[in-house]
C-alpha positions as CSV (number, residue, x, y, z in Angstrom):
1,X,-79.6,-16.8,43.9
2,X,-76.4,-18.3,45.7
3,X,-74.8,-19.1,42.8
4,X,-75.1,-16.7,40.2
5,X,-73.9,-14.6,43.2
6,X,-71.3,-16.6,43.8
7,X,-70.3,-16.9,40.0
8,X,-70.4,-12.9,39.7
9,X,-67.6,-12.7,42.9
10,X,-65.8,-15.0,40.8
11,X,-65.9,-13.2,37.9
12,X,-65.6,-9.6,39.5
13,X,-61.9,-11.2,40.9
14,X,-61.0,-12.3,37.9
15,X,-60.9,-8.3,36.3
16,X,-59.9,-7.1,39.6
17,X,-56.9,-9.1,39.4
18,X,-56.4,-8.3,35.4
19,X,-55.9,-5.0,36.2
20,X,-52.6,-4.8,37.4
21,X,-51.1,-7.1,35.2
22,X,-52.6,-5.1,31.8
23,X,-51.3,-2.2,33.2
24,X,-47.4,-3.7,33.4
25,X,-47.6,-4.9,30.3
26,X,-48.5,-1.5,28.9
27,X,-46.0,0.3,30.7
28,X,-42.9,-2.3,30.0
29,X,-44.2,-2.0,25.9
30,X,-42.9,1.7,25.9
31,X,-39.9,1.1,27.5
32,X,-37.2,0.1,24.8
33,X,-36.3,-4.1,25.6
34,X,-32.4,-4.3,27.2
35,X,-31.7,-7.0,25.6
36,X,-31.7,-5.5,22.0
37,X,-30.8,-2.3,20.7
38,X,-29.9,-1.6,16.8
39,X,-33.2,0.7,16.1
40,X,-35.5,-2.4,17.4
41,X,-38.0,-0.1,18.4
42,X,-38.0,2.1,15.2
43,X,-39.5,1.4,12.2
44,X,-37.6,4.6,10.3
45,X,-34.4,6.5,11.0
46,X,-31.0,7.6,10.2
47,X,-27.4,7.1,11.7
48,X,-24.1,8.9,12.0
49,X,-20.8,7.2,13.2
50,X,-17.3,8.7,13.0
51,X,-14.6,5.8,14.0
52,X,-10.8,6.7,14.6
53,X,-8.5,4.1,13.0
54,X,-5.3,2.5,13.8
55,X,-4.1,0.3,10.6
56,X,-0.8,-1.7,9.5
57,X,-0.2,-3.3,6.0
58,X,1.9,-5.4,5.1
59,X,4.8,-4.2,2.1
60,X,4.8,-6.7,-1.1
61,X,6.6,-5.5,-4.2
62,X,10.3,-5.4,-2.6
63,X,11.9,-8.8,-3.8
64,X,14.4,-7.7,-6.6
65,X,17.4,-6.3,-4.7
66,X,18.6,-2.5,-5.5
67,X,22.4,-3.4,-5.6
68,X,23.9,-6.9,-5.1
69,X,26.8,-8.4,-2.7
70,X,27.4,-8.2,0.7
71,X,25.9,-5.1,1.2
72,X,22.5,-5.8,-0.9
73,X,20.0,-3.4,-0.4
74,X,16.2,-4.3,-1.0
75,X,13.1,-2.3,0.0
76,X,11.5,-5.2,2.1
77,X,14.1,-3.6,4.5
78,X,11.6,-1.1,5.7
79,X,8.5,-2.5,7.2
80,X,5.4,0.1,7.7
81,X,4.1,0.6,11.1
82,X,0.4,1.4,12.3
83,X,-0.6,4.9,11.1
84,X,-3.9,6.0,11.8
85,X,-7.2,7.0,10.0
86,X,-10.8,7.7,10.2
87,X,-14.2,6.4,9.1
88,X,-17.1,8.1,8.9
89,X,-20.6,6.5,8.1
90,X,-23.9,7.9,7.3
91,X,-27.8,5.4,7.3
92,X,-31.3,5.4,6.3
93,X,-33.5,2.9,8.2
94,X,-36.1,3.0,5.1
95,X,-38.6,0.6,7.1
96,X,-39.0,-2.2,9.2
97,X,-37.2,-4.6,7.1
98,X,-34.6,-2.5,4.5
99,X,-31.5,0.1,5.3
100,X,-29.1,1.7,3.4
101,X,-25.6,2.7,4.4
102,X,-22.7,4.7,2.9
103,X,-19.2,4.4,4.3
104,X,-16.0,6.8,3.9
105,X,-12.6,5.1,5.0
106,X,-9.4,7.1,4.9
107,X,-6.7,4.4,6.0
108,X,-3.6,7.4,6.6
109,X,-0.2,7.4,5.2
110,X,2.2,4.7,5.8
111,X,6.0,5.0,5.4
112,X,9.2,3.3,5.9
113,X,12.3,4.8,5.6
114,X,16.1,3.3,5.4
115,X,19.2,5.2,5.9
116,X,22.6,4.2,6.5
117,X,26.6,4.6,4.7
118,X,27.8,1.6,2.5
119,X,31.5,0.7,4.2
120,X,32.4,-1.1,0.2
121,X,32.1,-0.4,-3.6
122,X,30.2,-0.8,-6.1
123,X,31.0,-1.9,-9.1
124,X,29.7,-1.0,-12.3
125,X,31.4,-3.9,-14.7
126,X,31.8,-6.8,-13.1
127,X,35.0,-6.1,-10.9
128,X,33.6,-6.8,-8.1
129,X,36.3,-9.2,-7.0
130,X,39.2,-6.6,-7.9
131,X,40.8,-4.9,-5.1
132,X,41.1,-2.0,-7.6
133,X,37.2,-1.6,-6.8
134,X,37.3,-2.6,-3.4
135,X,40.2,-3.4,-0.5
136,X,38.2,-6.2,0.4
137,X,38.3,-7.7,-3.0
138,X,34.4,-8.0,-2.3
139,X,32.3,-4.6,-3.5
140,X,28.8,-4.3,-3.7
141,X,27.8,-4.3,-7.6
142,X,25.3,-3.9,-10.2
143,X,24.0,-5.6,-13.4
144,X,21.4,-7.3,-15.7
145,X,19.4,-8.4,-12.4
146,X,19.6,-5.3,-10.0
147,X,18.6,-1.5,-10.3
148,X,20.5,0.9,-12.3
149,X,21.1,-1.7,-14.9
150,X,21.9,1.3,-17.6
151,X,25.4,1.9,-15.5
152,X,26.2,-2.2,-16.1
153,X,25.6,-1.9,-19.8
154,X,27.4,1.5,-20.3
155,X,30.2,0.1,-18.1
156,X,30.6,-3.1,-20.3
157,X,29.6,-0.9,-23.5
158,X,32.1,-2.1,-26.6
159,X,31.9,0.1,-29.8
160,X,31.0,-1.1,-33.2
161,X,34.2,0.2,-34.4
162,X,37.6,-0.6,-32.7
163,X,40.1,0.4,-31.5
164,X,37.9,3.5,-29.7
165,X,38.9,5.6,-26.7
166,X,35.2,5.0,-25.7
167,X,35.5,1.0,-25.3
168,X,34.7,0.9,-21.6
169,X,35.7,-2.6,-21.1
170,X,39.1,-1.4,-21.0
171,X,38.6,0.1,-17.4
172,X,36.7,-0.5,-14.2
173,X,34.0,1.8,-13.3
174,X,32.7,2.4,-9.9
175,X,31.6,4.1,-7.0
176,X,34.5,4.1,-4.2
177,X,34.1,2.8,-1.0
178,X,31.7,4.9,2.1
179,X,28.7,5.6,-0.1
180,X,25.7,7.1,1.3
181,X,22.2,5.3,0.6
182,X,18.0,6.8,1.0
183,X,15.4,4.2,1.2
184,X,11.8,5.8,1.0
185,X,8.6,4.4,0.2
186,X,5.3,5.3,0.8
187,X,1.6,4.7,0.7
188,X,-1.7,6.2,0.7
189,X,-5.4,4.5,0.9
190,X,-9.3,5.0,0.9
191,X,-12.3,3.5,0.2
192,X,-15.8,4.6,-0.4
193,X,-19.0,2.4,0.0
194,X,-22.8,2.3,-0.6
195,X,-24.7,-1.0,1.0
196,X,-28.4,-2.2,0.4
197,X,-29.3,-4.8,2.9
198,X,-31.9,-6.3,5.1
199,X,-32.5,-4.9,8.4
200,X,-31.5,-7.0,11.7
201,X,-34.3,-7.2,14.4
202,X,-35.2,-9.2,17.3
203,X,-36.0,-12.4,15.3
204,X,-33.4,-11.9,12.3
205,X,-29.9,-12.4,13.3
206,X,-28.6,-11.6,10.1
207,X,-28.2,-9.1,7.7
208,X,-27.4,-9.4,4.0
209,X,-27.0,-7.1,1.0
210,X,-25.2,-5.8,-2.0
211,X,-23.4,-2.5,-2.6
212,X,-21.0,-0.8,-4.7
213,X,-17.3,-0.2,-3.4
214,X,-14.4,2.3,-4.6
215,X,-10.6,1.9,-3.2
216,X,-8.1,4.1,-4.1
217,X,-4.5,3.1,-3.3
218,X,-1.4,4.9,-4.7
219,X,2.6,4.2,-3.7
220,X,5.8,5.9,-3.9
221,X,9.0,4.6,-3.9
222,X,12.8,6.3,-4.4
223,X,16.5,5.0,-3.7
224,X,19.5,7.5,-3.9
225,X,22.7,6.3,-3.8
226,X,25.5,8.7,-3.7
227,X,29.6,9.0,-3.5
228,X,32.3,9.1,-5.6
229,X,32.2,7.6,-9.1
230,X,36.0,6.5,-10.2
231,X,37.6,4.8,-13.3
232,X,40.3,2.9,-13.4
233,X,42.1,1.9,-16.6
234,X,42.5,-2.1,-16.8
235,X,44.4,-2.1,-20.3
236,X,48.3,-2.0,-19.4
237,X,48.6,1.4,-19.5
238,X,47.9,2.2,-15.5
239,X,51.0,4.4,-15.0
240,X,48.9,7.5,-16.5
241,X,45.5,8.8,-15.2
242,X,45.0,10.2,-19.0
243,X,44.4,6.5,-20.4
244,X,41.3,5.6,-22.5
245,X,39.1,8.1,-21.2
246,X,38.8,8.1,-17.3
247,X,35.6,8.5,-17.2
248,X,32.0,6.9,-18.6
249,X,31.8,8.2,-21.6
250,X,29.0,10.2,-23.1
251,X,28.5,7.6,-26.0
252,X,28.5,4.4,-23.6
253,X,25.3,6.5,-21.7
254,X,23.4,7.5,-25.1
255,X,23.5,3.8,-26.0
256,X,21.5,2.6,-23.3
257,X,18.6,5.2,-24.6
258,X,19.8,7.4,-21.5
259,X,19.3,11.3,-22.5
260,X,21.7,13.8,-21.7
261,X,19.5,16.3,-19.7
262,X,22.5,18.8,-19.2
263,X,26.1,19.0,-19.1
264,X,28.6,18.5,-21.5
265,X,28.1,14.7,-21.6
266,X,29.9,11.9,-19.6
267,X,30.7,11.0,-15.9
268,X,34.6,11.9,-14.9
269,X,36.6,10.4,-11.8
270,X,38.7,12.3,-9.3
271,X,41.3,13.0,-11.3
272,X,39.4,15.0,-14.0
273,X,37.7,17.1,-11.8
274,X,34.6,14.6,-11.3
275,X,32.3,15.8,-8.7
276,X,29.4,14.1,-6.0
277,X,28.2,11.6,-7.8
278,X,24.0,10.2,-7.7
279,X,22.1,7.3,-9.1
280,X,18.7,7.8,-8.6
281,X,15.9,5.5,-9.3
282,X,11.7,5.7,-8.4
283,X,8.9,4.7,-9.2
284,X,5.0,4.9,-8.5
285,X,1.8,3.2,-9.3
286,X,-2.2,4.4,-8.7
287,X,-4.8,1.5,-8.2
288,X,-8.0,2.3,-9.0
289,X,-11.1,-0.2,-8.1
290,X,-14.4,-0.4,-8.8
291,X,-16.7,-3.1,-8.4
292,X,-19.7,-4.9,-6.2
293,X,-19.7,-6.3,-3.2
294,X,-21.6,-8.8,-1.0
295,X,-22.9,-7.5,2.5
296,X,-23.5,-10.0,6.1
297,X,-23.7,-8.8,9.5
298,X,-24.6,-11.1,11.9
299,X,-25.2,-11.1,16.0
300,X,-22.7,-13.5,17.7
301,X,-23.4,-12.2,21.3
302,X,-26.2,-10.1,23.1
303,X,-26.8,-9.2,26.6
304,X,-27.9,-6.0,28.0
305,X,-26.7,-2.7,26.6
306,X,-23.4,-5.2,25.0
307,X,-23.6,-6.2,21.5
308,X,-20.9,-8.2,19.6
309,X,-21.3,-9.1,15.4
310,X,-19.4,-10.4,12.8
311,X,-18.9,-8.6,9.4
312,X,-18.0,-9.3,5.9
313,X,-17.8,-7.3,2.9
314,X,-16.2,-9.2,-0.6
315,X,-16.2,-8.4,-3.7
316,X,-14.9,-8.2,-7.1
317,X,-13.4,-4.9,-9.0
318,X,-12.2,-4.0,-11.9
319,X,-8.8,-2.2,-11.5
320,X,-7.2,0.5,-13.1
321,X,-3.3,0.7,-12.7
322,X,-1.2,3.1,-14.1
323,X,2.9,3.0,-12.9
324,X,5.9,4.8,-13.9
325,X,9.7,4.5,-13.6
326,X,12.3,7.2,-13.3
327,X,16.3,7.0,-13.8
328,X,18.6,10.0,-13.2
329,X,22.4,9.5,-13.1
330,X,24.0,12.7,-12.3
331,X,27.1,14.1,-11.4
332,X,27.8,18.0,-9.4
333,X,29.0,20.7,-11.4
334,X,29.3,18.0,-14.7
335,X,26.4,16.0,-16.7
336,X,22.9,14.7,-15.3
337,X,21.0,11.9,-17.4
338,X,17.8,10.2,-17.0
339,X,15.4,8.0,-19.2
340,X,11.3,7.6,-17.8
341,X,8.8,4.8,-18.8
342,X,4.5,4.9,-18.0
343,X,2.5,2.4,-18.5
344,X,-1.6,1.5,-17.7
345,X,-3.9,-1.4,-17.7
346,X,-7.1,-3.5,-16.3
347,X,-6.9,-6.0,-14.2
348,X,-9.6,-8.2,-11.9
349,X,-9.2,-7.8,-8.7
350,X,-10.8,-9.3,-5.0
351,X,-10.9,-7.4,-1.7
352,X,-12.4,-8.6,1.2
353,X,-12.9,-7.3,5.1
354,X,-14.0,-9.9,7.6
355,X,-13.8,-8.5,11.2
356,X,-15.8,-8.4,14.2
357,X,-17.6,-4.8,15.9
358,X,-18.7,-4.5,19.7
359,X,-21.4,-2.0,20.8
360,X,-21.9,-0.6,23.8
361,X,-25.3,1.6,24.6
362,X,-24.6,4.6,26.6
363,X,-28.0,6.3,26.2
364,X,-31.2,5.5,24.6
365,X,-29.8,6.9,21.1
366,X,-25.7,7.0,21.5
367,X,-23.7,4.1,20.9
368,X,-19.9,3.4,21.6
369,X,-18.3,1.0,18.8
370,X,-15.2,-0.8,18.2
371,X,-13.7,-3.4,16.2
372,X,-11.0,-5.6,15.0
373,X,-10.5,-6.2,11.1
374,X,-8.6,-7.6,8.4
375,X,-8.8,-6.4,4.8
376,X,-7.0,-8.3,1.4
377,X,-6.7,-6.8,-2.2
378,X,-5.0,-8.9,-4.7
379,X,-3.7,-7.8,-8.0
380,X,-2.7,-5.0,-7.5
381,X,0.7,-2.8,-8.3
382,X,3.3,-1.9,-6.0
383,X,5.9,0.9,-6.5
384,X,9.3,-1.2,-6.1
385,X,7.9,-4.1,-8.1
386,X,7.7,-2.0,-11.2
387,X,11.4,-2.2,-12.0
388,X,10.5,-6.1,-12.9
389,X,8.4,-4.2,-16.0
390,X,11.3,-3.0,-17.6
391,X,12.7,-5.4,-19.8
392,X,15.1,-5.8,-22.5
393,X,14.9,-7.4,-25.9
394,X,17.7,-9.3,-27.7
395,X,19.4,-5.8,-29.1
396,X,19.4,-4.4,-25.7
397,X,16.2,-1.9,-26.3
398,X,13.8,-1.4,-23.2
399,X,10.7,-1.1,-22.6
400,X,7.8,-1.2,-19.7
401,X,4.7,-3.0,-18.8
402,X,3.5,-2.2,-15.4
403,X,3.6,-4.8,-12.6
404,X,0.3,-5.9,-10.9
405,X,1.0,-9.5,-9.6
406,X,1.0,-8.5,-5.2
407,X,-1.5,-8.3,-2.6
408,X,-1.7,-6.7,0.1
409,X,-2.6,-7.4,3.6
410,X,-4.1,-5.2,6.5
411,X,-5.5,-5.5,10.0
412,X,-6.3,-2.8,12.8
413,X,-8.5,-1.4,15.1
414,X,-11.5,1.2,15.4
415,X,-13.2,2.9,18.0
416,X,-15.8,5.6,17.9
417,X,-19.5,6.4,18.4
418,X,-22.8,6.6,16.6
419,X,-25.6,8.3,16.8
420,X,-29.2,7.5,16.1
421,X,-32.4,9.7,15.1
């Protein structure tokens, strides 16, 4: 009887000391793990998360220069700064294994503006080296490969029939010396995004899916160059100020398919009463994208309430760009003219994000987020690129295609909290 005694102690010890440890193991089951926190313990759920942004882009689509010489002007000269934004994100936890997520990103406004007072000419006809134009006997100018080409041609403009008070290559045209200039651009960008992927747990480090993606991006760009316009007659008759005509006449403008919007036609100098005079040029494209994208997430780094992953989001999209062009030469209290040109297509485009997101948990369903990222769209049209679309064919006749050849570049920060029922 000793031994099945002593067997029963043995066993009786054995529960007695079971006990306790069943009883931890219950009580640390309910209690969500520290080491791992995206919804591990749930097997369905939604999420909220509003981010605050600060972005900077880059600014392709500024390599033709507005006027020529030593006082070029080009709209690289303004560079963007960081702006800021919002996103705001909204997710289903369907079960243990799928989510869904949709994202709204409004990236703000960039600008870049460029001011400042032109201390020589420009000329219209190729006197740039005259002193006439210029006391430096080197003005700023423009022609075939610059802005405001129109002025170049009317300023060189010879009639079919000669002689003709209207041949303006018997004068130099220009704008005299302390000309005020306006660089302005600007730019405006979202994106909106619906993701299927895999879930992430304890014993999946990664995440993959697919989803659809929209980005809207639209720019602005204008240049205004004012002063006073002047013509001086180059034809051996310079003791008058009645020569040819004094002015750029109204049938040099008409022949470079500029439209006399009002006035009683041509631009006068000083000495026939010619006021202020304006060369205005701008221009604007909308990008449209739509397309699919691949989804991964993935942990790099895990301890405690800190989480740190790495994201990516590519894809390709079919985009929509539409761009215009806008002259106006005008002249106060005389004549304004102006000639516009629109123009759409398709083209394939990539974007891609690739950034990296931290998490802190502050309670057992809040979250603080942040992140770095970089985002690239190619083929896509920029406003000050799309004076490169207007071209010219052997008899002088233009015409437009827009421009969709840059890509742009941007990178930020994020910061914000989500929210988890």
């Amino acid at each position: 009887m000793k031994l099945p005694f002593a067997l029963s102690l043995v066993a009786l010890s054995l529960l007695c000391a079971s006990v306790p440890s069943a009883k931890a193991q219950h009580v640390e089951s309910t209690v969500p793990p520290d080491d791992y926190f995206i919804m591990s313990e749930r097997e369905s759920g939604f999420w909220l998360s509003a981010d605050a942004l600060l972005w900077k882009r880059n600014n392709p689509g500024g390599g033709s220069n507005i006027i020529g010489g030593p006082e070029a002007l080009n709209f690289s000269d303004g560079k963007f700064q960081f702006e800021g934004g919002y996103r705001l994100g909204l997710g289903w936890l369907i079960d243990p294994n799928y989510e869904v997520e949709g994202v709204w990103t409004q990236y703000g406004r960039w600008s870049a503006t460029n001011t400042g007072v032109l201390t020589r000419g420009i000329s219209f006809d190729g006197g740039q080296a005259s002193l006439i134009v210029d006391p430096t006997g080197n003005a700023n100018f423009v022609n075939t490969s610059t802005f405001f080409r129109p002025l170049f041609d009317a300023a060189t403009y010879i009639p079919s029939v000669l002689p003709n008070p209207n041949d303006e290559t018997t004068e130099f045209e220009f704008m005299q010396p302390g000309l005020a200039y306006t660089l302005r651009r600007s730019s405006d960008m979202s994106d909106g995004q619906v993701n299927f992927k895999t879930r992430r747990t304890e014993g999946r480090r990664f995440s993959f899916g697919l989803g659809y993606r929209h980005i809207s991006l639209s720019e602005a760009a204008v240049v205004g160059i004012t002063g006073t316009f002047d013509a001086f007659d180059i034809d051996g008759d310079e003791a008058g100020v009645d020569g040819p005509n004094d002015q750029l006449s109204d049938e040099a403008l008409s022949a470079q398919d500029l439209a006399l919007l009002s006035g009683g036609g041509g631009f006068n100098d000083p000495t026939l009463g010619g006021g202020a005079f304006t060369m205005l040029w701008a221009g604007a494209t909308d990008n449209q994208l739509n397309g699919l994208q691949g989804v991964l997430d993935g942990s790099i780094f895990e301890r405690g309430r800190f989480a740190l992953d790495g994201n990516l989001r590519a894809g390709l999209y079919l985009n929509r760009v539409r761009g215009t062009v806008v002259e106006q030469y005008s002249q106060a209290g005389g004549s304004v003219y102006g000639r516009s040109f629109a123009d759409d297509t398709d083209r394939a485009s990539f974007a891609a994000n690739v950034g990296l997101s931290g998490s802190i948990r502050l309670a057992e369903q809040f979250y603080f987020r942040t992140g770095y990222e970089v985002m690239f769209v190619t083929n896509v049209g920029m406003a000050p690129t799309q004076q490169q679309g207007v071209v010219y064919d052997a008899l002088g006749n233009a015409s437009y295609s827009v421009q969709t050849g840059d890509t742009i570049v941007l990178h930020g920060l994020r910061a914000g909290f989500e929210y988890q029922w």
